[in-house]
C-alpha positions as CSV (number, residue, x, y, z in Angstrom):
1,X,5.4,-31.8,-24.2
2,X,4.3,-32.1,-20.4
3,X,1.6,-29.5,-20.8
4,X,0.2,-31.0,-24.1
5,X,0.4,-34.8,-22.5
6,X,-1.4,-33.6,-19.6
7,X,-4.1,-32.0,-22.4
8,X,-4.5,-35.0,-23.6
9,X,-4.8,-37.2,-20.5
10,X,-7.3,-34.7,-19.3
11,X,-9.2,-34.5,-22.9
12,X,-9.6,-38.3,-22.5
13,X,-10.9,-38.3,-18.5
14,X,-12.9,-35.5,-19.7
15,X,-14.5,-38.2,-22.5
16,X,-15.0,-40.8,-20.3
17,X,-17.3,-38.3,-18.1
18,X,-19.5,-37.5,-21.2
19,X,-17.7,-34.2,-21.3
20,X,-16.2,-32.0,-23.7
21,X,-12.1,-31.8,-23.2
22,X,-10.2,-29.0,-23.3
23,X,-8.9,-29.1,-26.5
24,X,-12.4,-30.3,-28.2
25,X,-13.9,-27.2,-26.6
26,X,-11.4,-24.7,-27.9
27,X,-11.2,-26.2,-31.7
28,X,-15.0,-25.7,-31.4
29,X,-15.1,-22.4,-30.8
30,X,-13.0,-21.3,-34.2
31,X,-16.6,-21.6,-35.3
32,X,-18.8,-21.9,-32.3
33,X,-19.5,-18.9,-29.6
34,X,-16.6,-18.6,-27.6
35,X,-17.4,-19.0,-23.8
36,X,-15.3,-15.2,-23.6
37,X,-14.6,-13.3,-26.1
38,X,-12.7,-11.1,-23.6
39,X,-10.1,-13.7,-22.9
40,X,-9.6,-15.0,-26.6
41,X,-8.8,-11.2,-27.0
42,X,-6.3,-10.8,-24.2
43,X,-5.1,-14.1,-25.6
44,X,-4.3,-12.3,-29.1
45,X,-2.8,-9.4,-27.5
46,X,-0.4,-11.6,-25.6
47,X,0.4,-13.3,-29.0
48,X,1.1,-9.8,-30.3
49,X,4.1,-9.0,-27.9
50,X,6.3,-10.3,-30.5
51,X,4.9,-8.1,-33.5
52,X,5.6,-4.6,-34.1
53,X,2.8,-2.1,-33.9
54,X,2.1,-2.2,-37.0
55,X,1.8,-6.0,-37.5
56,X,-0.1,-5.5,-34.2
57,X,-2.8,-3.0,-35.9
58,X,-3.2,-5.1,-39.3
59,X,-4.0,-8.0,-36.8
60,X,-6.6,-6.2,-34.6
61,X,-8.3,-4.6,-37.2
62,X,-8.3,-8.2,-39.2
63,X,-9.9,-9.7,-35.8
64,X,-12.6,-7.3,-35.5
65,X,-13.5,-7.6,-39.7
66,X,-13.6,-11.8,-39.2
67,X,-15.8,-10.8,-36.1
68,X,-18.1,-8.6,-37.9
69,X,-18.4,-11.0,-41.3
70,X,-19.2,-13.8,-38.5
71,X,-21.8,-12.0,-36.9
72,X,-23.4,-11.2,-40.2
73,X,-23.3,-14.2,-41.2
74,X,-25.2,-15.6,-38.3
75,X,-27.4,-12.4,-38.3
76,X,-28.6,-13.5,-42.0
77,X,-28.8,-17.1,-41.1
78,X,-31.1,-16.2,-38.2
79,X,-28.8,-17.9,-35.5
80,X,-28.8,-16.9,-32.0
81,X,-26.1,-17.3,-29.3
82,X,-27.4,-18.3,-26.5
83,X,-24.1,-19.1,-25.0
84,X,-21.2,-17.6,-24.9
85,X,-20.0,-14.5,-26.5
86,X,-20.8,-13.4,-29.8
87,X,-17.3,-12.8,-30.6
88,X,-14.3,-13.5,-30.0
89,X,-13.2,-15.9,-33.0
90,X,-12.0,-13.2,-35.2
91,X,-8.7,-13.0,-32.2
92,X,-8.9,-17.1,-32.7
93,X,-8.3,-17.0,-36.4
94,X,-6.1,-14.7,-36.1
95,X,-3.6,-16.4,-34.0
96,X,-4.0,-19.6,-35.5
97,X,-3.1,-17.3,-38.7
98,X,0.2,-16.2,-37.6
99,X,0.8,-20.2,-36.7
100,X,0.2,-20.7,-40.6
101,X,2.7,-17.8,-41.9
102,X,5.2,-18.8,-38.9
103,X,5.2,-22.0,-40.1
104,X,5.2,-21.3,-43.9
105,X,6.8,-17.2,-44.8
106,X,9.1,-17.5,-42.0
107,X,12.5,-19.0,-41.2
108,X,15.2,-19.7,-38.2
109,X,15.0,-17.0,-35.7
110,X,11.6,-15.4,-36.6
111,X,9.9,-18.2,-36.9
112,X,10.6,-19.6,-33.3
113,X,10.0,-15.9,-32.2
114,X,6.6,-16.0,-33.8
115,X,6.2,-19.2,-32.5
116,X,6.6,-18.3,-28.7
117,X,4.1,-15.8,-28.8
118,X,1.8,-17.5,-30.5
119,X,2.4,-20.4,-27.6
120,X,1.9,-17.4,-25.0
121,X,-1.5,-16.4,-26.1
122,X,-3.2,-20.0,-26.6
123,X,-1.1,-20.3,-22.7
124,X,-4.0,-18.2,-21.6
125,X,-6.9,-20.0,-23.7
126,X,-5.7,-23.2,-22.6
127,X,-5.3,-22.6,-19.0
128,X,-8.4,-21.1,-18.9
129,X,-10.1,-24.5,-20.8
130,X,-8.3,-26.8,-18.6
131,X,-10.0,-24.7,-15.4
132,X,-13.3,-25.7,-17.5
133,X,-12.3,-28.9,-17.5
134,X,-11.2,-29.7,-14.2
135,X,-14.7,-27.9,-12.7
136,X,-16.7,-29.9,-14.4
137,X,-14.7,-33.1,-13.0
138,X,-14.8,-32.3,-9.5
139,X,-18.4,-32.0,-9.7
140,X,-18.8,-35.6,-11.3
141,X,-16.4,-37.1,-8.9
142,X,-16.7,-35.2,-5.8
143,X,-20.2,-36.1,-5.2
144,X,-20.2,-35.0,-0.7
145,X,-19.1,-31.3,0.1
146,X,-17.1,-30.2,2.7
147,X,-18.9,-26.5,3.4
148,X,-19.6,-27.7,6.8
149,X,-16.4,-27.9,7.9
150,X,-14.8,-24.7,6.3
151,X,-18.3,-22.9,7.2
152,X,-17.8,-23.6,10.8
153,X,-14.0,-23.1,10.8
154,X,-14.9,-19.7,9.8
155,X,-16.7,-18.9,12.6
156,X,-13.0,-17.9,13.4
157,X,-12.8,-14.9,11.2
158,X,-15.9,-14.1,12.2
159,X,-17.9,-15.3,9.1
160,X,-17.0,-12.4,6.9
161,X,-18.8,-13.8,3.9
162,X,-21.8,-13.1,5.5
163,X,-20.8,-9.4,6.4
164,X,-19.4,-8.4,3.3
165,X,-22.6,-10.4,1.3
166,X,-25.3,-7.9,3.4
167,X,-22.4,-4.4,2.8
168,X,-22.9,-5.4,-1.0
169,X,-26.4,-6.0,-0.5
170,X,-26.9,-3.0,0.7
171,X,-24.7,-1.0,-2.4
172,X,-28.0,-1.8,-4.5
173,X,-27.1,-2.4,-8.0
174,X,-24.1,-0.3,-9.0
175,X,-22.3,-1.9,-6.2
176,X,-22.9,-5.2,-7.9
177,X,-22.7,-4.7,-11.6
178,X,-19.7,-3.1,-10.7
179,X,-18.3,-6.3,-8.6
180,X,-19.4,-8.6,-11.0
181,X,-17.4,-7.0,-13.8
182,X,-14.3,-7.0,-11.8
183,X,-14.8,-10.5,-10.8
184,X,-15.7,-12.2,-14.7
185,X,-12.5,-10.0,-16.6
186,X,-10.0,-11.1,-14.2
187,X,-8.1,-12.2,-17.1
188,X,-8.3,-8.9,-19.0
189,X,-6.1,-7.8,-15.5
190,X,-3.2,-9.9,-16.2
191,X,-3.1,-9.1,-19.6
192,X,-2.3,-5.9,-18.6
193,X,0.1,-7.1,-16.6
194,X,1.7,-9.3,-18.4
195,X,1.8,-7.3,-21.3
196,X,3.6,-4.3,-19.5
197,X,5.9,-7.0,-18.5
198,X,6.4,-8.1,-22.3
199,X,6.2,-4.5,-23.6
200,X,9.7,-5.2,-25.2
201,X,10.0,-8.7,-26.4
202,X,9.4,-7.5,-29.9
203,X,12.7,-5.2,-29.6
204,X,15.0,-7.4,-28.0
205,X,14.2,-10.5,-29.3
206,X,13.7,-12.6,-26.1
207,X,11.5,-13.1,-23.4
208,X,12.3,-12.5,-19.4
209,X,12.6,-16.0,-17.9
210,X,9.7,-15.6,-15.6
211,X,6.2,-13.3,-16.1
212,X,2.5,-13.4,-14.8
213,X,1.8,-15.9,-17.2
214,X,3.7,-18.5,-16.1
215,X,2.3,-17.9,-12.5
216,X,-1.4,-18.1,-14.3
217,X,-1.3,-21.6,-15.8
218,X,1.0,-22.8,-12.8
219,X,-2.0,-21.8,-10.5
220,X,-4.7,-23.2,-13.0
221,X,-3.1,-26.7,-13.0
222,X,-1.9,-27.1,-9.1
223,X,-5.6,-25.7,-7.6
224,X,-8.4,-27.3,-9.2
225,X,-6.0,-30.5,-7.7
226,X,-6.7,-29.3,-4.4
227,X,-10.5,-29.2,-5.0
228,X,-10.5,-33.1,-5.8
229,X,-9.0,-33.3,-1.9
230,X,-10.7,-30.8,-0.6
231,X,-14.4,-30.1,-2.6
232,X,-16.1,-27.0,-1.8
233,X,-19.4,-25.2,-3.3
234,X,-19.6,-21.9,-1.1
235,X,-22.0,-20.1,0.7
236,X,-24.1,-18.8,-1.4
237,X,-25.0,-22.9,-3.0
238,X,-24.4,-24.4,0.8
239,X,-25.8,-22.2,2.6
240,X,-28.1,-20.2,0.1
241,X,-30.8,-19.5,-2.6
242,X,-28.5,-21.0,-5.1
243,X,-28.1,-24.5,-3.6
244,X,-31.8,-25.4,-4.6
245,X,-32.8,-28.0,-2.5
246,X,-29.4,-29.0,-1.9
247,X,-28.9,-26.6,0.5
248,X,-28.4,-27.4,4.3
249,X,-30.7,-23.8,4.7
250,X,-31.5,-20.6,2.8
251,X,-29.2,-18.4,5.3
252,X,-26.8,-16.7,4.1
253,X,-26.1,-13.5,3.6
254,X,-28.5,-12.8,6.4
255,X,-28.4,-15.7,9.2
256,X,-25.0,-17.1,9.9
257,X,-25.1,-20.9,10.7
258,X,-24.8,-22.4,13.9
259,X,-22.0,-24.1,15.6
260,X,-22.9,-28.2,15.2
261,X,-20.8,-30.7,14.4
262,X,-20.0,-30.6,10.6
263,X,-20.8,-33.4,8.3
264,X,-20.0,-34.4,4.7
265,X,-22.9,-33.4,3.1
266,X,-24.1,-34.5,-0.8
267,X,-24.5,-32.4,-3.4
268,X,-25.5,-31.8,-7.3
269,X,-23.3,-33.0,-10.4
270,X,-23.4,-29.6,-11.3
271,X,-21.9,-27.2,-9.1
272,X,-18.2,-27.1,-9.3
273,X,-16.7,-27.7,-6.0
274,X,-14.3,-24.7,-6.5
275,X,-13.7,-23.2,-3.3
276,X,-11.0,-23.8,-1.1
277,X,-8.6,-22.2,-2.2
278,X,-9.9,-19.3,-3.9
279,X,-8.0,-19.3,-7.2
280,X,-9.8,-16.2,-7.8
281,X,-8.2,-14.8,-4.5
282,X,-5.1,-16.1,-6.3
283,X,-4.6,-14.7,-9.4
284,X,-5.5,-11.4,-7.8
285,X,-2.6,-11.7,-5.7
286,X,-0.7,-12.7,-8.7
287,X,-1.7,-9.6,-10.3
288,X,-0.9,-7.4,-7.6
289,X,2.6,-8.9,-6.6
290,X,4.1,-8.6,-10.4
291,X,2.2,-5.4,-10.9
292,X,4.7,-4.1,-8.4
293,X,7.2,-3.5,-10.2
294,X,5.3,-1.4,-13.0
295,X,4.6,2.5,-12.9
296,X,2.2,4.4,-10.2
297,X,-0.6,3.6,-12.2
298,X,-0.4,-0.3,-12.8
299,X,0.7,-0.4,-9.3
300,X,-2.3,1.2,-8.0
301,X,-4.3,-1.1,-10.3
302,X,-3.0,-4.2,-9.2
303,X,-3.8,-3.1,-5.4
304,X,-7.9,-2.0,-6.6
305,X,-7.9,-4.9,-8.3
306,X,-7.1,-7.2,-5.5
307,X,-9.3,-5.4,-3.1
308,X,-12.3,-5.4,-5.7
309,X,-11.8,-9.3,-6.0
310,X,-11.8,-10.1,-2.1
311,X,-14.9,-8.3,-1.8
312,X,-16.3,-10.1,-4.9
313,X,-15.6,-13.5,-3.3
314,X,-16.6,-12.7,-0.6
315,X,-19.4,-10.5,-1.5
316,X,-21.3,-12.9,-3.8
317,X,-21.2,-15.6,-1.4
318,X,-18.6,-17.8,-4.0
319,X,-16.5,-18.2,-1.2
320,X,-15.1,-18.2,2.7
321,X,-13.1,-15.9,4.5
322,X,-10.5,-19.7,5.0
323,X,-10.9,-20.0,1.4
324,X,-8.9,-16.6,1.1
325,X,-6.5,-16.9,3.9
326,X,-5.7,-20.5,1.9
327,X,-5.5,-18.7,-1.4
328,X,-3.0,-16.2,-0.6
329,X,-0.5,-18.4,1.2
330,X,-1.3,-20.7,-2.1
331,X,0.0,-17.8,-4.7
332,X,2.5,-16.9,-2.7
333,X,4.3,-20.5,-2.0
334,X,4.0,-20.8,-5.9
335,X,5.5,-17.6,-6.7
336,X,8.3,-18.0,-4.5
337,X,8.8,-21.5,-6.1
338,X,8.6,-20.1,-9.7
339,X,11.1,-17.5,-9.0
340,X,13.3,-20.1,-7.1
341,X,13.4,-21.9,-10.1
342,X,14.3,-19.2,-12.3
343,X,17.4,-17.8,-10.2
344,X,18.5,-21.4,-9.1
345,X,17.3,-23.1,-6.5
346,X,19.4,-22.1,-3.2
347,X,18.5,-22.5,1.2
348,X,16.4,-19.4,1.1
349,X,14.5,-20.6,-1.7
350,X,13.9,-24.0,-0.7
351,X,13.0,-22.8,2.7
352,X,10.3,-20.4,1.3
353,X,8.5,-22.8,-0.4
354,X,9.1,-25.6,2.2
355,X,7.4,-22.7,4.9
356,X,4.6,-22.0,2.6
357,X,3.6,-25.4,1.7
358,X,3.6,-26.8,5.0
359,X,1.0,-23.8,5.9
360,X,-0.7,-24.1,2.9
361,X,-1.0,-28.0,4.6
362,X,-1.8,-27.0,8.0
363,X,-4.7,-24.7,6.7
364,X,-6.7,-27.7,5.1
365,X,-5.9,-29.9,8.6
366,X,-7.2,-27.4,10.6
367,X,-10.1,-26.4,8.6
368,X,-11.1,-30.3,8.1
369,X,-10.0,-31.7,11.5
370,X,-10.3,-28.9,14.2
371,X,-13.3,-26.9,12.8
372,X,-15.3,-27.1,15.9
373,X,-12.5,-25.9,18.1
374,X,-11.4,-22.7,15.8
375,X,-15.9,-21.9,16.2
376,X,-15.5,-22.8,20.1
377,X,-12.2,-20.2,20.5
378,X,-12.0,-17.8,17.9
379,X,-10.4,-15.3,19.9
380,X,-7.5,-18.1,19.5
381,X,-8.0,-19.2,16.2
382,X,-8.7,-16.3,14.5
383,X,-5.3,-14.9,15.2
384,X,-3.6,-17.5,14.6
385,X,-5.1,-18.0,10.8
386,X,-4.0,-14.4,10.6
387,X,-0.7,-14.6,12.2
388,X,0.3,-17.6,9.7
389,X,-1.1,-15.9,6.8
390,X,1.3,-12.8,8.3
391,X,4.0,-14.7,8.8
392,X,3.9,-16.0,5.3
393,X,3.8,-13.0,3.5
394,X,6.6,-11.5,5.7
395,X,9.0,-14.2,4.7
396,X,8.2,-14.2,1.2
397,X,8.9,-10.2,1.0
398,X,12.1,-10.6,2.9
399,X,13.5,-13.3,1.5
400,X,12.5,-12.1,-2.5
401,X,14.0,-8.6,-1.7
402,X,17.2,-9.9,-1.3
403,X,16.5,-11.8,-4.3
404,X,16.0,-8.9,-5.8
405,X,19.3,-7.0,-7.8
406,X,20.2,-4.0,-6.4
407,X,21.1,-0.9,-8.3
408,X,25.0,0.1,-7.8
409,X,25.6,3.3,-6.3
410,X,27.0,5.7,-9.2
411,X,30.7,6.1,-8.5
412,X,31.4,10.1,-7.9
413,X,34.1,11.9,-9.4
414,X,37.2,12.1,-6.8
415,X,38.9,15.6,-6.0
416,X,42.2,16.2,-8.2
417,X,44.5,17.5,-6.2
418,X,46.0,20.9,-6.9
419,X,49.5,21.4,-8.8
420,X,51.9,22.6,-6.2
């Protein structure tokens, strides 16, 4: 009820900017293009943890046959798409199918079972719509950027956006197409994931109490919050070609900015101010920390696909080096609430998340009210973002480890003694 209030109350703020909600924008694309196909798909294959395999097949196949009809359709009709995907509502209609025979073949248990993961996979569609949303809001409302600021706090880290933006550069265009596609299917990542983590909700009848997703839409509501307080375009529209005429210069990736004395500075209604933190930075970190309990393989996936994103970020000029550190100590604090939550709150818990937030707070000081000092000594600075960054992510492994259940050691037979 809390999520679908907040849908509403966002649908009607949305309205009142002269833009499309998120739940206009997803009824719309039952017919419409889909903005990404890719993530109505991992939305069905979330849905499809409760189904067995062959319920699972009949479905996909049935997706990909609505697709193809659709794309006739508009093939003969002489429509183009020119946004969006050209599929991707075949996986709609086939979720909102299994809501009809939930709702009408089914009864007591496997209806609510149906149910839940039919409520998982529109999790993912709708956290993904109210990002949309929200984007589009901070740029209507946040008319002044603060890029100044975190562009000059950076100066600490020693600019890195503008060294990893000339190493991609310079990796031509395999380097970037390659980039680019880790950055856009983020969300195929966690269905991965999450679907490994789900892997045997169709046998057992239940779900665990706490998985990726719930660390997804947690993220996707809490950050773009943080943008209204904090708005931030990036580099590469600051600083860069993007920015137009809005930009304060056409430097980066190749001239890093001087050391002034950062102002607010105006900006378009059309560049979301989606920076700081980087939630891309934090649903990779999401990814990696639950992928670490998976095989060799996912493991190693969730690490490529953490480092592949930072240099994305970075790489493309969406983001600064602060923007990471602030992302990181972000996912983590939420995770460590989330699991809090789900064990029962206890002193360790309460002091993770009471550590992490006040950070996560002394990050966006710093970076707002101290930028010029962090340029003037970042042999001081610089350390100091990294130690709390470190010291952060030390506590949160030590402190979920013994959170953690440990395996009992297997009792060994004892010696009989001999008959005498």
């Amino acid at each position: 009820m809390i999520t679908l209030g907040f849908l509403v109350a966002l649908e009607i703020v949305a309205r009142g900017y002269g833009l499309g909600g998120p739940i206009a924008n997803q009824v719309r694309e039952v017919i419409f293009p889909p903005r990404s196909g890719f993530v109505l798909y991992g939305s069905m294959a979330l849905m499809m943890v409760v189904l067995t395999w062959r319920q699972r097949l009949v479905s996909f196949l049935t997706a990909l046959g609505i697709d193809a009809v659709i794309l006739l359709v508009r093939w003969v009709a002489d429509i183009k798409v020119t946004e969006g995907h050209p599929f991707g509502n075949g996986a709609l209609w086939v979720i909102v199918g299994w809501t009809v025979i939930a709702v009408t073949r089914r009864t007591g248990e496997d209806r609510l079972h149906i149910l839940k993961g039919v409520a998982l996979g529109l999790l993912l569609v709708t956290g993904r719509k109210i990002g949309d949303t929200w984007l589009l809001i901070t740029s209507k409302t946040r008319p002044q950027v603060l890029d100044q600021y975190v562009a000059t706090a950076d100066h600490a880290l020693g600019n890195p956006s503008w060294l990893v933006g000339r190493i991609v550069e310079a990796t031509g265009v395999v380097g970037s197409t390659f980039l680019h596609i880790v950055y856009a299917q983020l969300p195929a990542a966690a269905v991965a994931v999450a679907f490994y983590q789900l892997r045997n909700v169709a046998t057992e009848r239940r779900f665990p109490r706490h998985h990726l997703v719930h660390t997804f839409l947690v993220i996707g509501l809490l950050g773009p919050a943080i943008y209204m307080i904090f708005p931030v375009v990036g580099p590469v529209y600051a600083y860069g070609a993007e920015g137009g005429h809005w930009a304060l210069a056409d430097l980066w990736p190749n001239t890093l900015p001087s050391i002034g004395t950062p102002q607010h500075m105006p900006f378009d209604e059309i560049t979301p101010r989606n920076c700081m933190p980087s939630l891309h930075t934090a649903w990779a970190t999401a990814i990696f920390l639950h992928s670490r309990n998976g095989p060799r393989a996912l493991r190693f996936a969730g690490t490529a696909w953490l480092i592949a994103t930072l240099t994305a970020t970075l790489g493309f000029g969406y983001h600064y080096g602060a923007d990471l550190v602030a992302g990181v100590v972000f996912t983590l604090t939420i995770e460590a609430g989330l699991r809090a939550f789900e064990r029962g709150w206890d002193r360790s818990g309460i002091q993770l998340v009471a550590y992490g937030t006040a950070v996560f707070t002394a990050l966006l000081v710093a970076y707002r009210y101290l930028p010029t000092q962090m340029a003037a000594y970042p042999w001081v600075f610089g350390p100091l973002l990294l130690l709390a960054l470190a010291s952060v992510i030390h506590l949160y492994v030590r402190t979920t480890r013994l959170w953690d259940p440990k395996a009992a050691p297997v009792p060994q037979p004892q010696p009989q003694p001999e008959p005498a």
